[in-house]
N, CA, C and O atoms as a GROMACS GRO file, in nm:
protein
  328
    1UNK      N    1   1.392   1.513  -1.525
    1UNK     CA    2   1.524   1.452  -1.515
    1UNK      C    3   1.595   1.465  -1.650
    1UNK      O    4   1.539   1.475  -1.759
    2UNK      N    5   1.728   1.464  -1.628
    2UNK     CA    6   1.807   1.469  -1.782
    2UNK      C    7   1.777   1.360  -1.838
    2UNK      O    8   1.727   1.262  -1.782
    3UNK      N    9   1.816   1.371  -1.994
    3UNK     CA   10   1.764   1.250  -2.088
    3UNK      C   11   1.896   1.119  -2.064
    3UNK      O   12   1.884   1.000  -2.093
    4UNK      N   13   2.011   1.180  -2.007
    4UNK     CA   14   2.078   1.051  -1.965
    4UNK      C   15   2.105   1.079  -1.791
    4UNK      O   16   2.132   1.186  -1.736
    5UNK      N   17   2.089   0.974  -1.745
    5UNK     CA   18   2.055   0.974  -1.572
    5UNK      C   19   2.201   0.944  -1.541
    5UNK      O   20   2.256   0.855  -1.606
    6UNK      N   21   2.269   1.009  -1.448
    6UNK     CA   22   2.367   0.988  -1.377
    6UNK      C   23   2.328   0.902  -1.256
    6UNK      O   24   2.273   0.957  -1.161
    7UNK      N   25   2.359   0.744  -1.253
    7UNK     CA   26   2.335   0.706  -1.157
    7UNK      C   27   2.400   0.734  -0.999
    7UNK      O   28   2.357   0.715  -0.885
    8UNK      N   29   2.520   0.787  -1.054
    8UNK     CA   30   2.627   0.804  -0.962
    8UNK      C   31   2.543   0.870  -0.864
    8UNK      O   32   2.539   0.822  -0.750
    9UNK      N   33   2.486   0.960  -0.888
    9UNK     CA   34   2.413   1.089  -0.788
    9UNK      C   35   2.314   1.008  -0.680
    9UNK      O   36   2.266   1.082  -0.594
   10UNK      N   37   2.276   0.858  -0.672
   10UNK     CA   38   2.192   0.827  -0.596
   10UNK      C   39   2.263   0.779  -0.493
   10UNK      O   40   2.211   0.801  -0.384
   11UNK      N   41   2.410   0.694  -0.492
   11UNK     CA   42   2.478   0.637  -0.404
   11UNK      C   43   2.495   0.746  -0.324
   11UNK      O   44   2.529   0.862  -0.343
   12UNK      N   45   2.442   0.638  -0.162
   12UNK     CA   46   2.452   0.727  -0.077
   12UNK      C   47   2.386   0.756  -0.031
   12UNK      O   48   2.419   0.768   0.087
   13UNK      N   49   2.257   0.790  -0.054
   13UNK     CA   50   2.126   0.839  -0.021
   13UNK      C   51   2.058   0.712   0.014
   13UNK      O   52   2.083   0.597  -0.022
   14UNK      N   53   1.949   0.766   0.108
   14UNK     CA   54   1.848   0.671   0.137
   14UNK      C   55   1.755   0.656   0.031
   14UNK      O   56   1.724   0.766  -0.016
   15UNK      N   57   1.690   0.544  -0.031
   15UNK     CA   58   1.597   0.528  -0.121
   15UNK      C   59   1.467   0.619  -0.063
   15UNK      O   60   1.429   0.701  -0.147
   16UNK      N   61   1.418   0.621   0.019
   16UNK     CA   62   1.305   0.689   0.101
   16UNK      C   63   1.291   0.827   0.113
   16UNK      O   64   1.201   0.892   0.167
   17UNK      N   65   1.419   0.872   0.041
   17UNK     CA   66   1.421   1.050   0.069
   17UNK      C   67   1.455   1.084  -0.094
   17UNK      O   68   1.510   1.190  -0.125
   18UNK      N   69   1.415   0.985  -0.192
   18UNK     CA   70   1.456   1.042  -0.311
   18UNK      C   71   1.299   1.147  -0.378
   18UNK      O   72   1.181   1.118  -0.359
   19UNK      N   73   1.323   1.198  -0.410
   19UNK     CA   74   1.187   1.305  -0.469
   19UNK      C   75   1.128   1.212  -0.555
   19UNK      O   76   1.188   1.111  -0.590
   20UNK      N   77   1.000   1.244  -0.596
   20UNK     CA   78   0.880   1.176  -0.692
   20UNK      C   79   0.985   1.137  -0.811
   20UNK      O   80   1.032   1.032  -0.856
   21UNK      N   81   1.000   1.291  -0.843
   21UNK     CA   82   1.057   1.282  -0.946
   21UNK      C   83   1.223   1.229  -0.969
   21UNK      O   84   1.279   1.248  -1.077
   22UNK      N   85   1.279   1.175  -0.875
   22UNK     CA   86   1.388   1.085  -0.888
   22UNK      C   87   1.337   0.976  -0.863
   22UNK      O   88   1.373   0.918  -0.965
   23UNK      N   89   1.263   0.878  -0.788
   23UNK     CA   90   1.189   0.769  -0.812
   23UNK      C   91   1.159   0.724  -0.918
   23UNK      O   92   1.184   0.607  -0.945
   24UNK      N   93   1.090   0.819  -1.014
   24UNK     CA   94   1.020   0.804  -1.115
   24UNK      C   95   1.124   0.755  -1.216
   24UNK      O   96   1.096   0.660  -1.288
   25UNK      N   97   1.242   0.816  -1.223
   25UNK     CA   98   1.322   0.810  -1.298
   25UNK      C   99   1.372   0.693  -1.307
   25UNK      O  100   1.373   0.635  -1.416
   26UNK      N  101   1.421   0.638  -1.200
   26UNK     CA  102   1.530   0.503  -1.140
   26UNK      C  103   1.381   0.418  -1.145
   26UNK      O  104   1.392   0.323  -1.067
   27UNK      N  105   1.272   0.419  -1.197
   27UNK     CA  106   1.176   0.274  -1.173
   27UNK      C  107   1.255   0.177  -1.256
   27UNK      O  108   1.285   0.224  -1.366
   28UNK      N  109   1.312   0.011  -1.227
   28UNK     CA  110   1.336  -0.074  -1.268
   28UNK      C  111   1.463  -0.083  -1.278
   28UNK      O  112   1.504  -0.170  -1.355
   29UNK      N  113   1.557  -0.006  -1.212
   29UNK     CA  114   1.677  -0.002  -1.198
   29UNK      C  115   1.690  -0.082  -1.038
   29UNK      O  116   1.599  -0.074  -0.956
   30UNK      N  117   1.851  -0.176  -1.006
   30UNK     CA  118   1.846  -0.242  -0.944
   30UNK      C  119   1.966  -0.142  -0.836
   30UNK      O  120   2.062  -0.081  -0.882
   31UNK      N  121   1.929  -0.145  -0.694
   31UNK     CA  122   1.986  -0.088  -0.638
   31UNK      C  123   2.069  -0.216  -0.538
   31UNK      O  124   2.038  -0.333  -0.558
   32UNK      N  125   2.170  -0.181  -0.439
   32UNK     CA  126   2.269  -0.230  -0.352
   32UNK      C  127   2.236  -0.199  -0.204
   32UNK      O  128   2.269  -0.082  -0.181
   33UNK      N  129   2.177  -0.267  -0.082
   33UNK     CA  130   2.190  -0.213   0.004
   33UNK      C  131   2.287  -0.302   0.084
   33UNK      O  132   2.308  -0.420   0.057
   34UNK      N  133   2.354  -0.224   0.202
   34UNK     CA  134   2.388  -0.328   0.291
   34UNK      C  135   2.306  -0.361   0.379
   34UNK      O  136   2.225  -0.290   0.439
   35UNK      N  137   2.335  -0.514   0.389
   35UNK     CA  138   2.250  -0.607   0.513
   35UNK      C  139   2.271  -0.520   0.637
   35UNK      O  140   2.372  -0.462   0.676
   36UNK      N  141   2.163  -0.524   0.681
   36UNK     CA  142   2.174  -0.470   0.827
   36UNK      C  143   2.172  -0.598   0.887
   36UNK      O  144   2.109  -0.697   0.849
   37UNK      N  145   2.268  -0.583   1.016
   37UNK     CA  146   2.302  -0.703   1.128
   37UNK      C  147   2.298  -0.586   1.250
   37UNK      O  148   2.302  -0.464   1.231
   38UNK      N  149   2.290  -0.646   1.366
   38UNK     CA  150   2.282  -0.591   1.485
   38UNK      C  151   2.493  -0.575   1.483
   38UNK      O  152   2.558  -0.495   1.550
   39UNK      N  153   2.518  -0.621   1.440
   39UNK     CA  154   2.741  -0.651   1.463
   39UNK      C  155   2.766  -0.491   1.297
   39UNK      O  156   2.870  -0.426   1.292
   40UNK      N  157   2.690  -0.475   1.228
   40UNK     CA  158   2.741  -0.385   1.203
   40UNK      C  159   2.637  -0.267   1.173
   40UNK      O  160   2.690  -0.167   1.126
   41UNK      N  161   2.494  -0.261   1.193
   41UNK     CA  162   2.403  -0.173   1.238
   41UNK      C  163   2.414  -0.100   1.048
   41UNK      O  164   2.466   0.011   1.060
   42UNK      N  165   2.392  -0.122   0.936
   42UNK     CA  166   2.379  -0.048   0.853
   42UNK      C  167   2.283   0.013   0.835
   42UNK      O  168   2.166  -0.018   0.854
   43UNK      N  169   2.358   0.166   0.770
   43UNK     CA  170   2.247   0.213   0.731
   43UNK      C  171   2.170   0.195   0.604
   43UNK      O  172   2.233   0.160   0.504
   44UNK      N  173   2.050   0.212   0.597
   44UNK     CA  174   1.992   0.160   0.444
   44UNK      C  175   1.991   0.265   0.327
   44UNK      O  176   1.890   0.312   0.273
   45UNK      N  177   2.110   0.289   0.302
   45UNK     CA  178   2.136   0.377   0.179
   45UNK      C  179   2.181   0.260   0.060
   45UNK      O  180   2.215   0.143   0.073
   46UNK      N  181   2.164   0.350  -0.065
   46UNK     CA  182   2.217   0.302  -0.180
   46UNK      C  183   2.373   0.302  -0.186
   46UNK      O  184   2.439   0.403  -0.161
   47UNK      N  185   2.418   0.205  -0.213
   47UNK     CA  186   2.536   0.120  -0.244
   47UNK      C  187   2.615   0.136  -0.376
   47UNK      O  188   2.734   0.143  -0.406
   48UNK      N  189   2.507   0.138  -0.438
   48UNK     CA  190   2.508   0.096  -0.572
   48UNK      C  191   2.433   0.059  -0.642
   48UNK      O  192   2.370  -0.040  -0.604
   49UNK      N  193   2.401   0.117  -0.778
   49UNK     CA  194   2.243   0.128  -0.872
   49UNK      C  195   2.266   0.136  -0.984
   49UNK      O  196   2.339   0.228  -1.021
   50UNK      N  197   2.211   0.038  -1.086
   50UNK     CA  198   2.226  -0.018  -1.194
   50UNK      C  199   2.098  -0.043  -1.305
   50UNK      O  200   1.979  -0.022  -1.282
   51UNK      N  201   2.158  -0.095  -1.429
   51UNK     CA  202   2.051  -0.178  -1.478
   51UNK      C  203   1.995  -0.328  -1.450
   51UNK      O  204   1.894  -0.387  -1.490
   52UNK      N  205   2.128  -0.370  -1.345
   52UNK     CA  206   2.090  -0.509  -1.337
   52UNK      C  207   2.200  -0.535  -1.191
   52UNK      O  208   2.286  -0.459  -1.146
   53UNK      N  209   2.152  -0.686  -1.137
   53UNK     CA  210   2.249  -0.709  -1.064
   53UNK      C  211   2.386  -0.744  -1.052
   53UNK      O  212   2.467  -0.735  -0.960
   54UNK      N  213   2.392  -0.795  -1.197
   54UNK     CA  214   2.522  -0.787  -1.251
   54UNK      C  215   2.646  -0.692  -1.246
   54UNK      O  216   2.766  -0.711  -1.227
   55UNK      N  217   2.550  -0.556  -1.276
   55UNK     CA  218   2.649  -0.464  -1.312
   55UNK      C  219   2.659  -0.393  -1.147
   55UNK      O  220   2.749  -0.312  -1.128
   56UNK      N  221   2.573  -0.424  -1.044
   56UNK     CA  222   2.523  -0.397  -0.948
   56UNK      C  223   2.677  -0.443  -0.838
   56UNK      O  224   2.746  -0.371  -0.766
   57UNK      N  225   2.682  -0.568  -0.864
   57UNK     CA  226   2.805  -0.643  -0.810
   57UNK      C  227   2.901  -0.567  -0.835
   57UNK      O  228   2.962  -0.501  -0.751
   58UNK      N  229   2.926  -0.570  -0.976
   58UNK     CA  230   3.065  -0.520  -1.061
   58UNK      C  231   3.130  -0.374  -0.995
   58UNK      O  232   3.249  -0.342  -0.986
   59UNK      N  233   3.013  -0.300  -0.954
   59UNK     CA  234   3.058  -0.166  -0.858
   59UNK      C  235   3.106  -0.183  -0.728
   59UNK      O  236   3.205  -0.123  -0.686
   60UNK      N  237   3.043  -0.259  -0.664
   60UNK     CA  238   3.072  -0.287  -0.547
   60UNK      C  239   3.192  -0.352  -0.518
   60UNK      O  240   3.264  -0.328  -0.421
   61UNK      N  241   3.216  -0.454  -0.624
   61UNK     CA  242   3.380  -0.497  -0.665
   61UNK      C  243   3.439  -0.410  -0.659
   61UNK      O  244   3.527  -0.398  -0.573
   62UNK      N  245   3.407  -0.295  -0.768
   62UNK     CA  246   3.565  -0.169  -0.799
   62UNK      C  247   3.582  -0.104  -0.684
   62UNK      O  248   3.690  -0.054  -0.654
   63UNK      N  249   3.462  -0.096  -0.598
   63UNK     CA  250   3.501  -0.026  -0.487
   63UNK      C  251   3.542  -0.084  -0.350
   63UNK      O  252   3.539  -0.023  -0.244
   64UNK      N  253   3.579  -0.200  -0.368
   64UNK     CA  254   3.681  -0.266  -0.279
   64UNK      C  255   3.556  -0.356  -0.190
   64UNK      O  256   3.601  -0.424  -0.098
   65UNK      N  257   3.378  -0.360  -0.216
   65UNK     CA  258   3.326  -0.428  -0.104
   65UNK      C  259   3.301  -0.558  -0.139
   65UNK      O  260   3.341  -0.589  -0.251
   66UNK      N  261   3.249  -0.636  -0.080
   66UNK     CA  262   3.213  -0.749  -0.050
   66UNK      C  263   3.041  -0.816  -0.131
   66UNK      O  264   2.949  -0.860  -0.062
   67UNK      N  265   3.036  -0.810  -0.250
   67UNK     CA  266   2.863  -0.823  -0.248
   67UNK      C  267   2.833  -0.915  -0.186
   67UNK      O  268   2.723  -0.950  -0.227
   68UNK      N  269   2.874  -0.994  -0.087
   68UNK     CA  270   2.795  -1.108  -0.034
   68UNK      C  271   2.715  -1.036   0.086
   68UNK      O  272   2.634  -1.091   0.161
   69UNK      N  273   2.760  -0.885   0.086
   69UNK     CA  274   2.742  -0.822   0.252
   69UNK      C  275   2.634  -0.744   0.157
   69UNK      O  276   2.630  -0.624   0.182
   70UNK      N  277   2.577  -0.772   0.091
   70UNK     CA  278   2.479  -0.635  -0.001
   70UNK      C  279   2.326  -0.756  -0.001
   70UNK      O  280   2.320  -0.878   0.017
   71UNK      N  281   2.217  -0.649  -0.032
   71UNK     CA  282   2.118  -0.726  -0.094
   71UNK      C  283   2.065  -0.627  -0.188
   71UNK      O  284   2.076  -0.505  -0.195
   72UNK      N  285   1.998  -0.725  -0.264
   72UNK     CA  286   1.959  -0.614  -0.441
   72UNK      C  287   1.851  -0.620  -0.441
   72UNK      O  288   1.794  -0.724  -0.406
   73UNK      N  289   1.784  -0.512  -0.482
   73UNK     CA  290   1.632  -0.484  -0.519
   73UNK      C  291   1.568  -0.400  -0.593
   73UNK      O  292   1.569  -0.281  -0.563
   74UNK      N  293   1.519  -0.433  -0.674
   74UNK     CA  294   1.491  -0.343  -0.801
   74UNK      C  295   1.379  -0.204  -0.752
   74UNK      O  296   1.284  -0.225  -0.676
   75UNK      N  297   1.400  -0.108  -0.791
   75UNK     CA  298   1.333   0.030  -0.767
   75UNK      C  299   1.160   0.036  -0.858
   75UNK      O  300   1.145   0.073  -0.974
   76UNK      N  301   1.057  -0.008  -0.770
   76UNK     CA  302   0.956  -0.021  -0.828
   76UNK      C  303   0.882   0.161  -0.810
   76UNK      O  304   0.922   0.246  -0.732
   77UNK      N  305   0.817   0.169  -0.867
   77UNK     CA  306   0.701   0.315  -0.898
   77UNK      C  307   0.656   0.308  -0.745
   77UNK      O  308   0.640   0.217  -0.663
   78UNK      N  309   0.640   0.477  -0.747
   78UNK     CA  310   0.618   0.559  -0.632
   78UNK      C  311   0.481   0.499  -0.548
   78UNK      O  312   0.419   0.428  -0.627
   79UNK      N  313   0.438   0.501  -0.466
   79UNK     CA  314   0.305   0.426  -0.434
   79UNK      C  315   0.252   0.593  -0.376
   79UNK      O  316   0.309   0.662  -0.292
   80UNK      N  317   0.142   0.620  -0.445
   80UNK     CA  318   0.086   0.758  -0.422
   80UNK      C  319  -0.015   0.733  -0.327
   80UNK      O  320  -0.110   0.666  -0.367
   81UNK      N  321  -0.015   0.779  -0.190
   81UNK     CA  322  -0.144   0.786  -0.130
   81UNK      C  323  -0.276   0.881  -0.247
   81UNK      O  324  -0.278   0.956  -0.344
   82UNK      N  325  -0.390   0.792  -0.130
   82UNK     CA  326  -0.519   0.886  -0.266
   82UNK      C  327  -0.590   0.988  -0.146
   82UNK      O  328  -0.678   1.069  -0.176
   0.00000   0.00000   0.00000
């Protein structure tokens, strides 16, 4: 990965389809998903991904959403089958 990470490049994507080596990268960074409800069926992509939830909100603000409709969860290390 580059020595400075463009977070921008993850919004959007499903956390589950990111490569080892983008996992690896984003460990401990806090991501945005939307709540899934049966009334609006989301999909579980990234929202928005940060160092914190703070700054996590603050995007979701500029981009016109709602964080009360989000939930945050920090990006833990790859779990390697053996």
């Amino acid at each position: 990965m580059a020595a400075t990470l463009d977070l921008e490049q993850f919004v959007g994507r499903t956390p589950d389809r990111l490569t080892l080596a983008e996992r690896e990268a984003v460990v401990g960074k806090v991501i945005a998903m939307e709540i899934y409800s049966p009334k609006n069926l989301a999909l579980q992509r990234i929202a928005a991904m940060a160092d914190s939830v703070q700054e996590c909100v603050a995007q979701l603000r500029r981009s016109g959403r709602d964080p009360l409709d989000y939930e945050f969860t920090r990006m833990n290390p790859p779990m390697l089958s053996r």
